[in-house]
N, C-alpha and C positions, 0 to 999 in steps of 0.2 A: 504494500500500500504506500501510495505517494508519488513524487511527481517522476516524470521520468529521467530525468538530471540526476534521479538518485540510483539508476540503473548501474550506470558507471560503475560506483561505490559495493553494489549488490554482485556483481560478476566477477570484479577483482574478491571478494571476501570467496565469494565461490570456486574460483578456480586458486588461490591462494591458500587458501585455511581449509574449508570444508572437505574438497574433494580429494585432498593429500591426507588430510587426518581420517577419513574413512580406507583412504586405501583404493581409489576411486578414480580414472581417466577419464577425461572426457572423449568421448566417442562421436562427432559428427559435430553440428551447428546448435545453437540452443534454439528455443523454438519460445516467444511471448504468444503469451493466450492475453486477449484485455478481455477486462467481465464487465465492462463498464463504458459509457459513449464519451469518450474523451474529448467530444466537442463542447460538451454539458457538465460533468463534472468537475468538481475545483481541483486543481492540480494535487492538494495534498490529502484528497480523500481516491481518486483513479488509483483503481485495485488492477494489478496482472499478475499473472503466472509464469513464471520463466520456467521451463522446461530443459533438462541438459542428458542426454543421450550417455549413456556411461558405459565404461565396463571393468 
């Protein structure tokens, strides 16, 4: 949840910290899902879903 400037922030923590410390590569492209009309919603309530293909 938040704007998407915070994306940045969210992908480095994931390919930096999380995916190393599970033991985890990533496999392919990340894939965003948005659940939300990002024309209408205020920047720091726009909710997505990053998706990251692993193995």
């Amino acid at each position: 949840m938040g704007s998407n400037a915070d994306l940045s922030a969210l992908l480095h923590q994931l390919y930096t910290q999380y995916l190393p410390k599970e033991g985890l590569e990533p496999l392919g492209v990340y894939h965003e899902i948005y659940l939300d009309d990002w024309s209408k919603a205020a920047s720091a309530r726009r909710r997505m879903i990053v998706r990251q293909p692993v193995r």
